[in-house]
DORO-347368 format. One record per residue (C-alpha): residue number from 1; x, y, z. Coordinates in steps of 0.02 Angstrom, whole numbers, plus 50000, padded with zeros to 5 digits. Layout:
BEGIN
<NUM, <X, Y, Z>>,
...
This chain:
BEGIN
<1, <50811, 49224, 51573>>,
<2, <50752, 49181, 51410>>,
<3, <50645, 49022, 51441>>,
<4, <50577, 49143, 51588>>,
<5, <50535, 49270, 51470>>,
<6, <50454, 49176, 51340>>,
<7, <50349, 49083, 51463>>,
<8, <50290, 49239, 51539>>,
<9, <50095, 49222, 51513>>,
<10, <50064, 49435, 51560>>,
<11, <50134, 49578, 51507>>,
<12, <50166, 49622, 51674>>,
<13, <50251, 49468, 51695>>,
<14, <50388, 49496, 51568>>,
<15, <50401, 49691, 51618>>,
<16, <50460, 49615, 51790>>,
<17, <50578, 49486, 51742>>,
<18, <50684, 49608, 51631>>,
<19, <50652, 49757, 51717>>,
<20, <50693, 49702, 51909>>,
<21, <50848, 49584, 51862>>,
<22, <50981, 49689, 51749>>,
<23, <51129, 49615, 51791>>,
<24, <51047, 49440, 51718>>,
<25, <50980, 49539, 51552>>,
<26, <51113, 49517, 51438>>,
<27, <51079, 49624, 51237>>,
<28, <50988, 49456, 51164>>,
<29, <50854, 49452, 51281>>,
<30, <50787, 49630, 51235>>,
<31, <50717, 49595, 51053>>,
<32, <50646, 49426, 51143>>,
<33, <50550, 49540, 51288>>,
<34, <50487, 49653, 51154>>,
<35, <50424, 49529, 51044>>,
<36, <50339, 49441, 51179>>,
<37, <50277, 49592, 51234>>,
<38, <50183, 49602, 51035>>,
<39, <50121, 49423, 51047>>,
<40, <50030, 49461, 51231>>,
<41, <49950, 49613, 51167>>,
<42, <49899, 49552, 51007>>,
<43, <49796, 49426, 51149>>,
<44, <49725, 49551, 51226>>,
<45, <49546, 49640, 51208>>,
<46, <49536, 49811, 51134>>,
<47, <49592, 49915, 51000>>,
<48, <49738, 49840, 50887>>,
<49, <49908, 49878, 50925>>,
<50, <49953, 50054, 50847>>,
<51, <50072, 50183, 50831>>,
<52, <50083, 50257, 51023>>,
<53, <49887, 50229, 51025>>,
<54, <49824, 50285, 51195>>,
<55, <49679, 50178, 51210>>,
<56, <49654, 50006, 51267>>,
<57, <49821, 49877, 51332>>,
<58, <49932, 49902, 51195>>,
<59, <49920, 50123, 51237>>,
<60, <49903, 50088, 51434>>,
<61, <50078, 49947, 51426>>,
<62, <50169, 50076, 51322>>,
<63, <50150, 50217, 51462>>,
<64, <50192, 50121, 51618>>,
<65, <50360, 50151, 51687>>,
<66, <50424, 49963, 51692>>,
<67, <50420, 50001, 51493>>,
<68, <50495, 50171, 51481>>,
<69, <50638, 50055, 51603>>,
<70, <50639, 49937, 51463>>,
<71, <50666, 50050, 51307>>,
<72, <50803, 50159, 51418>>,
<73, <50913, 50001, 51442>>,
<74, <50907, 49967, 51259>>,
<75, <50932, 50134, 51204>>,
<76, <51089, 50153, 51320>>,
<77, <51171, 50005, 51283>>,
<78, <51117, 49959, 51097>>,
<79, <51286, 50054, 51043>>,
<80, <51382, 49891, 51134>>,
<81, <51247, 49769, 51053>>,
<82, <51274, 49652, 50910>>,
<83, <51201, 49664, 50736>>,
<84, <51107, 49539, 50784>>,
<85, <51016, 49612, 50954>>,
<86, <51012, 49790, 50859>>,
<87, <50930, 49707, 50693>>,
<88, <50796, 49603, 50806>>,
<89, <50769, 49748, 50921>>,
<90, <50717, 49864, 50798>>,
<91, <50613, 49730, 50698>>,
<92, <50517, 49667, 50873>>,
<93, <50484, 49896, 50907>>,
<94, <50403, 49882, 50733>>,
<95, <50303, 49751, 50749>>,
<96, <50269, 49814, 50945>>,
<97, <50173, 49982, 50844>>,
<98, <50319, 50099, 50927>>,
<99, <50300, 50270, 50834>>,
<100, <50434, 50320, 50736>>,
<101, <50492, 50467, 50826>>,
<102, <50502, 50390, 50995>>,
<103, <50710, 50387, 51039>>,
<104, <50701, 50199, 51049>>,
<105, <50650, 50191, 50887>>,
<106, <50734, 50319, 50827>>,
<107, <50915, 50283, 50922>>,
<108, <50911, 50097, 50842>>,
<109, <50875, 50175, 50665>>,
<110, <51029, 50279, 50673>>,
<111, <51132, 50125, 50747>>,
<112, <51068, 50021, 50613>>,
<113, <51101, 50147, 50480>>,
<114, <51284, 50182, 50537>>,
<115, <51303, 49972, 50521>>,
<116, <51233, 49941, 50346>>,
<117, <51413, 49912, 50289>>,
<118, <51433, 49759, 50422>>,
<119, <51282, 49689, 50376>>,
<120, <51214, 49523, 50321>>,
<121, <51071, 49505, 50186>>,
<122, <50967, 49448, 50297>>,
<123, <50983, 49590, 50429>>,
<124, <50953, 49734, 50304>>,
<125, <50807, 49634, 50257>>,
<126, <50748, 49666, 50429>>,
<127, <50804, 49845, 50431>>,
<128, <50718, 49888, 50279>>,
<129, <50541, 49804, 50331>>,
<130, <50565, 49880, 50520>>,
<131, <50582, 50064, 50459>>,
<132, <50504, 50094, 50288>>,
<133, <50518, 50282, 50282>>,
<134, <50578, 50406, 50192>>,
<135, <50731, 50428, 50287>>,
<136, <50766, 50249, 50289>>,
<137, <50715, 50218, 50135>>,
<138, <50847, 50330, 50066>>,
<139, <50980, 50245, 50190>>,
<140, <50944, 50059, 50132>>,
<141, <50954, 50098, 49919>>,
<142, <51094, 50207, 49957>>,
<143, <51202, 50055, 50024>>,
<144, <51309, 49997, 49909>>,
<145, <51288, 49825, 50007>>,
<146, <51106, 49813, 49962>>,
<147, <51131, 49908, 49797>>,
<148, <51237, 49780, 49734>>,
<149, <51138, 49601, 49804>>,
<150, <50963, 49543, 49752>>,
<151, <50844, 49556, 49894>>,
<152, <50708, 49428, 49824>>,
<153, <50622, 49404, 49993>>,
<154, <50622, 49573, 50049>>,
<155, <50550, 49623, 49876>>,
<156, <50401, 49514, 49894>>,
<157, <50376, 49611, 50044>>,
<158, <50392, 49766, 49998>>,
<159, <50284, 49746, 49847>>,
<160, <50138, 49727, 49970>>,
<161, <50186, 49875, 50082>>,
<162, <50249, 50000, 49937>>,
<163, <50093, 50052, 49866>>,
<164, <50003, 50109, 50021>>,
<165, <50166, 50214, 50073>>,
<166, <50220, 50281, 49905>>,
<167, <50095, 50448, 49941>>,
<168, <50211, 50499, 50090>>,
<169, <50390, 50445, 50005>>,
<170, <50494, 50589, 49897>>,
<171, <50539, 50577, 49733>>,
<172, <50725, 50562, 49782>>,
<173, <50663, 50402, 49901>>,
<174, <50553, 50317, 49731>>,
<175, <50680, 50379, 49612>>,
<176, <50821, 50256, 49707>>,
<177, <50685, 50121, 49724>>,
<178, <50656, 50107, 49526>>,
<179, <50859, 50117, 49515>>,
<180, <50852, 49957, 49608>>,
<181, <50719, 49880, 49536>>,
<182, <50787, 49914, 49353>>,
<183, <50970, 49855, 49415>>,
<184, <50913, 49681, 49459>>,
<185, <50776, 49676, 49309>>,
<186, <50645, 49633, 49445>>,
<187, <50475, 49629, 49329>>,
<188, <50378, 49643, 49468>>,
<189, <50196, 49707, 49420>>,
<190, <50147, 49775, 49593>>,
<191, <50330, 49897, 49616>>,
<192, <50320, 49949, 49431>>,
<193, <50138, 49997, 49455>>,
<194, <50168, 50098, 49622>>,
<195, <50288, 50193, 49540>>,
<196, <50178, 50206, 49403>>,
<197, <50036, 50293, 49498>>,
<198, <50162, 50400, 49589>>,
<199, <50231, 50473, 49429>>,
<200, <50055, 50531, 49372>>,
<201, <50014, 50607, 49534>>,
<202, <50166, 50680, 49528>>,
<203, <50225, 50701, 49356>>,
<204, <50197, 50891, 49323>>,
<205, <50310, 50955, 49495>>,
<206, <50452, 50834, 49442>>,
<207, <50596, 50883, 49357>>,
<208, <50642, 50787, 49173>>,
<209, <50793, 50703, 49255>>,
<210, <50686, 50625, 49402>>,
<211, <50553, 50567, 49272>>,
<212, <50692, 50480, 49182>>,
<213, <50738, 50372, 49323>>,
<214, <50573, 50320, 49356>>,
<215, <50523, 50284, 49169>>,
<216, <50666, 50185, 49152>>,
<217, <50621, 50018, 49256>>,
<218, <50462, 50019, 49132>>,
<219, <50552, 50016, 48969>>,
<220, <50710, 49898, 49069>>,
<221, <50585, 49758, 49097>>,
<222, <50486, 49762, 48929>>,
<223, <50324, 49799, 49052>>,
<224, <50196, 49940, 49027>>,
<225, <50121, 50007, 49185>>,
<226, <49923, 49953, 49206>>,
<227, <49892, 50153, 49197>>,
<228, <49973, 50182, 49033>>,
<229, <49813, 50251, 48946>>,
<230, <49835, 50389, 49062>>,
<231, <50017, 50408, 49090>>,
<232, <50094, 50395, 48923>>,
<233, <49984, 50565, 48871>>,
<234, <50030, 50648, 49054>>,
<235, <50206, 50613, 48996>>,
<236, <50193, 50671, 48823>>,
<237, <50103, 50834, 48882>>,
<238, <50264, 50852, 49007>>,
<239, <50415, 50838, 48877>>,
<240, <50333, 50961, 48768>>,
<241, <50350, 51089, 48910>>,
<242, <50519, 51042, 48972>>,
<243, <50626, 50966, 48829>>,
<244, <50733, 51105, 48808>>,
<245, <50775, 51102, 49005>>,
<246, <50845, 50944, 48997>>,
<247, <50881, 50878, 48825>>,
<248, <50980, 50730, 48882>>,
<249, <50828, 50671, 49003>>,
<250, <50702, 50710, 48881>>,
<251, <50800, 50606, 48740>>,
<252, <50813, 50470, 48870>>,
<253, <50629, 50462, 48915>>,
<254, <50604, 50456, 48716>>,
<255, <50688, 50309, 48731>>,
<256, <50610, 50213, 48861>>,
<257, <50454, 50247, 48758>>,
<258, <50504, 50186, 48610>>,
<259, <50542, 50039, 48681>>,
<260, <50383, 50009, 48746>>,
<261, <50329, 50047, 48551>>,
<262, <50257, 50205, 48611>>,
<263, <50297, 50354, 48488>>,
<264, <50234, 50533, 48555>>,
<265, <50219, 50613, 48398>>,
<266, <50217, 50798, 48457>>,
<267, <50370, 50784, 48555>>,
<268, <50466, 50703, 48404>>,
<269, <50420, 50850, 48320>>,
<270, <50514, 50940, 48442>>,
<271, <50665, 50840, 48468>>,
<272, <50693, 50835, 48291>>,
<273, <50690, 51016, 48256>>,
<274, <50829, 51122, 48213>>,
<275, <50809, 51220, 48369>>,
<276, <50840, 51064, 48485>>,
<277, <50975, 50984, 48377>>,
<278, <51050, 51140, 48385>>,
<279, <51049, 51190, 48581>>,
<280, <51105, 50998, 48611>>,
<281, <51250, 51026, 48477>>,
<282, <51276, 51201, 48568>>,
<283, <51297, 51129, 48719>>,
<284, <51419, 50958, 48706>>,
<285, <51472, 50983, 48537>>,
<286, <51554, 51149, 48530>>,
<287, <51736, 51129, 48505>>,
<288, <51875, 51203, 48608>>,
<289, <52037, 51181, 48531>>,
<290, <52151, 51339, 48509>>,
<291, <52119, 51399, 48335>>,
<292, <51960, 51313, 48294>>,
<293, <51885, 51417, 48427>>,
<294, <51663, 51412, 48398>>,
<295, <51682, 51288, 48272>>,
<296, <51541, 51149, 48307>>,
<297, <51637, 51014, 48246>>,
<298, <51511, 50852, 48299>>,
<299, <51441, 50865, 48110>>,
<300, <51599, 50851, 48012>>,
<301, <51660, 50718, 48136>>,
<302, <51788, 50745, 48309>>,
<303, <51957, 50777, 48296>>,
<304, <52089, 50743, 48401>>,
<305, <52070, 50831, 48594>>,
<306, <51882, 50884, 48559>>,
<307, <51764, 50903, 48690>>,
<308, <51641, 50865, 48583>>,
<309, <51688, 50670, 48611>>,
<310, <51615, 50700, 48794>>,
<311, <51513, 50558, 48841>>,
<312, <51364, 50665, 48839>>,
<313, <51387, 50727, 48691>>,
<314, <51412, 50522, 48592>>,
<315, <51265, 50488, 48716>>,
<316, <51151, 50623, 48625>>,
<317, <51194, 50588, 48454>>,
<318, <51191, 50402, 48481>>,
<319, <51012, 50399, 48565>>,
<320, <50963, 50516, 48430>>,
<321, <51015, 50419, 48287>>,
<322, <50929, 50272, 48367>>,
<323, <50769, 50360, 48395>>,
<324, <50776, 50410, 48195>>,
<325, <50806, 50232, 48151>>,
<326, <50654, 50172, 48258>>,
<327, <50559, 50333, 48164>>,
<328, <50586, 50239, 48005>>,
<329, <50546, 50079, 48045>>,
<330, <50429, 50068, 48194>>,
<331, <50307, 50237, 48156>>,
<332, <50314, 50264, 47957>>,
<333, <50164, 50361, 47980>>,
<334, <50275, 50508, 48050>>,
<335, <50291, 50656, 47957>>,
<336, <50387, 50783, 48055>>,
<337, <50567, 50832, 48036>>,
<338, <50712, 50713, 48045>>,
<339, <50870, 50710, 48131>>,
<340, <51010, 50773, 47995>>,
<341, <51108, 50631, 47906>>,
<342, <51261, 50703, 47945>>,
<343, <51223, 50669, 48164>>,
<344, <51200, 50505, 48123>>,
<345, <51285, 50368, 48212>>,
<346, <51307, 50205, 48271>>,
<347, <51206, 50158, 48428>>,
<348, <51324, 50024, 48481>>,
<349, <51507, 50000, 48382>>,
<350, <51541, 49845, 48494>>,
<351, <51460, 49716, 48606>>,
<352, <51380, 49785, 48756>>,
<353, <51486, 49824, 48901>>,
<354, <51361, 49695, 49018>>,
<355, <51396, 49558, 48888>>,
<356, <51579, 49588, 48886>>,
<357, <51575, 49597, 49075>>,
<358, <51490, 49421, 49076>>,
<359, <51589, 49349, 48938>>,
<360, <51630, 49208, 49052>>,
<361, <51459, 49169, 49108>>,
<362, <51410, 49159, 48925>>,
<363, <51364, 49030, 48826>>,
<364, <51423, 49123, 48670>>,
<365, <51590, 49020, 48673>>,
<366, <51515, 48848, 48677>>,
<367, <51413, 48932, 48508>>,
<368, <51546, 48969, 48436>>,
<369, <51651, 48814, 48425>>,
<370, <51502, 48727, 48388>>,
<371, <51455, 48836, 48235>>,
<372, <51637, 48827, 48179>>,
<373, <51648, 48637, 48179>>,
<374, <51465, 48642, 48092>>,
<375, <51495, 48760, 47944>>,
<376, <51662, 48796, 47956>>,
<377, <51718, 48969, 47992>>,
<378, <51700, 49044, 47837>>,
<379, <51501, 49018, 47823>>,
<380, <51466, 49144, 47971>>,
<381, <51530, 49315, 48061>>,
<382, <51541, 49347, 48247>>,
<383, <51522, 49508, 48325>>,
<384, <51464, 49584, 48166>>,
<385, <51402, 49773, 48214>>,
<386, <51229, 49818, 48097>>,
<387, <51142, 49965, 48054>>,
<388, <51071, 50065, 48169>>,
<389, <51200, 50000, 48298>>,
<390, <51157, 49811, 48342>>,
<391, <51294, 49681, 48378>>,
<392, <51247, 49528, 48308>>,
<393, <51328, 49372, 48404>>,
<394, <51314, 49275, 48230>>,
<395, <51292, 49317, 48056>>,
<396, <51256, 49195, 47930>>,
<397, <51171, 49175, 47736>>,
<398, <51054, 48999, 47726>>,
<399, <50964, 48989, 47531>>,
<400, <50800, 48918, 47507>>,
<401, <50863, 48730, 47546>>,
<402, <50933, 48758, 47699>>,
<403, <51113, 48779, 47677>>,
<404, <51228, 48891, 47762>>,
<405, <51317, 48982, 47624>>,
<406, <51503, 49047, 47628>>,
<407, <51522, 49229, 47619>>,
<408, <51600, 49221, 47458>>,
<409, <51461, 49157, 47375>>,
<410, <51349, 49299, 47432>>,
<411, <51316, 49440, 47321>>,
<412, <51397, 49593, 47405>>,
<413, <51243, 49708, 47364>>,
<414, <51128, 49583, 47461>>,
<415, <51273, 49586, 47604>>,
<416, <51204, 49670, 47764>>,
<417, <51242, 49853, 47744>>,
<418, <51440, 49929, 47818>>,
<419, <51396, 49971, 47978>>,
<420, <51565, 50080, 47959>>,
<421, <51487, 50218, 47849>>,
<422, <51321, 50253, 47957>>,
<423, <51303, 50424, 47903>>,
<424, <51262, 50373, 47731>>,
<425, <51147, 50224, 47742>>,
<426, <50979, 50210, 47727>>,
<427, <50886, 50087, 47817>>,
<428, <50734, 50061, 47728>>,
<429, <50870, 50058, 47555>>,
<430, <50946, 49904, 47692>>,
<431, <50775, 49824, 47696>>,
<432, <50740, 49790, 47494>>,
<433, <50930, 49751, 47479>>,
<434, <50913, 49626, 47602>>,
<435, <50732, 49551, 47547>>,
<436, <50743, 49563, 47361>>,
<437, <50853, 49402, 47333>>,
<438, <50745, 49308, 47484>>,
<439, <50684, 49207, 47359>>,
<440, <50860, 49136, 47343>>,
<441, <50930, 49151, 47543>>,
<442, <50928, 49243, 47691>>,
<443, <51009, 49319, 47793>>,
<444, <51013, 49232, 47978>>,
<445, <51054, 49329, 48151>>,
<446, <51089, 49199, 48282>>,
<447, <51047, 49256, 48450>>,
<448, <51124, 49183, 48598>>,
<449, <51007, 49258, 48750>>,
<450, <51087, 49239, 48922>>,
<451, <51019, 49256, 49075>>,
<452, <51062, 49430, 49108>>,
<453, <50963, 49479, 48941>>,
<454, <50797, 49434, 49030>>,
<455, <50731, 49511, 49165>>,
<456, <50710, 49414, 49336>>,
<457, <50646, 49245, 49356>>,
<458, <50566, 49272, 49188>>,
<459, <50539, 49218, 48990>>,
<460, <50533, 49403, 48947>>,
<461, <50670, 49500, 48866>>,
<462, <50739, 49665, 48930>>,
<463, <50658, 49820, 48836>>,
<464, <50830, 49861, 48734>>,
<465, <50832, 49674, 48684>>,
<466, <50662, 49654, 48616>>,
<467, <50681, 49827, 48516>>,
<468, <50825, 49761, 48429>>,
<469, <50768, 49604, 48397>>,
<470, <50595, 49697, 48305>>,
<471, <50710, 49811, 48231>>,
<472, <50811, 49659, 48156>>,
<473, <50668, 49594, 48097>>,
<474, <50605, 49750, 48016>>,
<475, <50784, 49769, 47927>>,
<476, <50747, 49582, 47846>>,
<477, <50843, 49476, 47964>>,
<478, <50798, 49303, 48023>>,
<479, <50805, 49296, 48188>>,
<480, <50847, 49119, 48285>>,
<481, <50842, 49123, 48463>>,
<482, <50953, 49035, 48587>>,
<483, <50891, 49052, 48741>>,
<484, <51006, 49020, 48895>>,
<485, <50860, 48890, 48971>>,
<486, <50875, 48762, 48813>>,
<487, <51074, 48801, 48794>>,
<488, <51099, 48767, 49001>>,
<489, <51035, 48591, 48945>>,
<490, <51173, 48570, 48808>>,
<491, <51309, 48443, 48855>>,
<492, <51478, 48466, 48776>>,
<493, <51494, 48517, 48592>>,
<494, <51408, 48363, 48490>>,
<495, <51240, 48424, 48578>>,
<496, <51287, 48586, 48539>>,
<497, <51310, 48540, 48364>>,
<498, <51156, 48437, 48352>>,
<499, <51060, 48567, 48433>>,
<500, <51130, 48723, 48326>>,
<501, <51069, 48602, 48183>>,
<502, <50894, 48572, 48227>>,
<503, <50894, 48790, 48264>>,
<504, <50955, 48817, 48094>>,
């Protein structure tokens, strides 16, 4: 049946041969008949194959009984098919121009859908191009299964299809598109731009939190949209009217700016006012404990069964002590309020919870040993946690000949600053500690760069990366890069040494 089928030179031809012998159809030869239905019609004279256009072969094929035969068959017995038949059955309607809300179409959607968990790669590939709607759309990012796995194929595709169905998508629909597309750090110009345009077609009906997710893939992968010149204002004008909705969106957004070294200057003004800091403090930081009862405790530091040590409420202060940090050494020309010394925090207290996840994938470790058989372990720090929040992998002090020095021969006020007592600090103080004995050594951050710290396929740093690294810089560190792509090339720990030399 399937050599007959595929040699079938009329549509007519194959109609017959699956139509007039059932009991010799078996669920494999339906996405063959259907696709060899496409490649006859595409043949054919007349208007191109459409969505249930009435005109011409492909309208006058899709009306004939020996069809409406065909699709009934499927759509009774695609429940019994295989993920296969259902996958290439619903690909072949596609490309065949079947409308979307015809119950073939429709009947292998919801099949397909109530599968996604036994799928392969390959077959939600397939699902994804078929349907591209809203509906389905919403179906495929929601799996966990495609979630979770890099679709690099599929995202080629979709980059071509995206922008000329982003109009009729909802913001729910792009919202779990840039979720993906930050997830896997895909820097993919043609996505990022799509949602790009959407968000300032869109920006003013869309609430702070569903801005956030769709700002974030821009600031993620270090890329700023080709419509920024317009956007970044549209944005600006929006948080000024809807900060004080959402002040954990609207710090976020902040954020995602600043790492793009965009700083809205009206909307800092507004985030940094008492009012704000006070309605965020209000609303995470107010503590509950019997007999401290309306005490706002997040200033004077949390005690023991505060709420105030919510997530949200470490997330707020944390963001906003890193936005004040940036203030001071990213946009000196600001001249608006502050945010009070005593919110201050530390961004980070400890390595990131992606590097400690891929501690084993690392090449930290292979670092380390070499550094420790190179200088000896009393000439560097690991880990070491600086002001505003940055974990350092290494820390080490080189003077003007090119020695690593032992800690104990560096001047304690030239030391980076105790990232213990953040509330007290001053980071431009940090800077002219740090630079006034240059002229004797400096200090050294060595910066081992996996692969997960780029984004996809790419030489680029993720946003957060970069803005620590100019931050670092800014706070009179020397930065030295190890990038994963020269340390993958490393053999055993001689190389390692002999390459940690040439770096340093």
């Amino acid at each position: 049946m399937k050599r007959l089928i595929e040699r079938s030179r009329s549509v007519g031809e194959v109609l017959r041969w699956v139509t007039q012998n059932p009991g010799k159809v078996s669920a494999s030869h339906y996405p063959i008949a259907l696709h060899k239905l496409g490649q006859l019609l595409q043949q054919q004279p007349g208007p191109p194959l459409g969505a249930g256009d009435s005109r011409g072969p492909a309208g006058q094929v899709l009306e004939q009984p020996e069809f409406h035969v065909l699709c009934q068959a499927i759509v009774s017995g695609c429940a019994k098919f295989d993920n296969f038949s259902i996958v290439n059955c619903l690909y072949a309607a596609a490309a065949l121009g079947l409308p979307g809300e015809s119950p073939l179409v429709r009947v292998l959607e919801d099949e397909s859908r109530s599968r996604l968990g036994r799928f392969n790669q390959k077959d939600v590939s397939m699902v994804f191009s078929s349907e591209a709607n809203n509906k389905a759309l919403e179906a495929i990012f929601s799996s966990q299964l495609f979630y979770e796995n890099r679709q690099e194929r599929f995202i080629r595709s979709m980059a071509e299809w995206l922008p000329r169905k982003a109009e009729n998508l909802t913001p729910y629909t792009m919202a779990l598109i840039a979720k993906y597309v930050a997830r896997h750090r895909l820097r993919e110009p043609r996505l990022l731009d799509t949602i790009a345009n959407f968000l300032l077609k869109r920006g003013e009906q869309l609430d702070s939190k569903v801005i956030q997710k769709l700002v974030f893939p821009f600031s993620r992968m270090n890329y700023r949209p080709s419509n920024h010149g317009e956007l970044f204002p549209k944005l600006e004008a929006i948080l000024e009217q809807k900060a004080g909705s959402s002040p954990l969106a609207t710090v976020n957004i902040l954020m995602s700016m600043f790492q793009l070294s965009h700083f809205p200057q009206t909307v800092l003004h507004q985030v940094f006012s008492p009012g704000f800091i006070t309605n965020v403090m209000s609303t995470w930081g107010r503590c509950g404990v019997p007999g401290l009862a309306g005490c706002v405790c997040v200033p004077a530091g949390l005690h023991d069964g505060c709420p105030a040590g919510s997530p949200y409420a470490l997330i707020v202060r944390r963001y906003l002590s890193l936005l004040d940090a940036a203030v001071e050494l990213e946009f000196r020309e600001y001249s608006g309020p502050r945010l009070d010394p005593r919110y201050r925090v530390l961004m980070f207290e400890h390595a990131l919870t992606a590097d400690e996840a891929n501690r084993k994938y690392s090449y930290k470790g292979l670092v380390a040993e070499a550094l420790r058989q190179l200088v000896g372990e009393e000439c560097y720090r690991q880990d070491e946690v600086l002001p505003p929040g940055y974990c350092t992998d290494f820390l080490l002090w080189i003077n003007r000949s090119g020695t690593v020095l032992p800690l104990s021969r560096v001047p304690a006020a030239s030391r980076a600053p105790p990232a213990t007592s953040p509330v007290s600090m001053s980071l431009r103080s940090s800077v002219l500690a740090l630079t006034s004995d240059l002229q004797d050594f400096a200090p050294v951050v060595l910066s081992v760069n996996d692969k997960w710290h780029y984004c996809q396929n790419s030489d680029i740093l993720v946003g957060s990366r970069a803005m620590r690294d100019r931050h670092l810089r800014l706070l009179g560190y020397c930065l030295v890069q190890l990038p994963y792509t020269e340390l993958e090339k490393v053999s055993g720990i001689e190389e390692a040494k002999h390459y940690l030399r040439q770096k340093l």
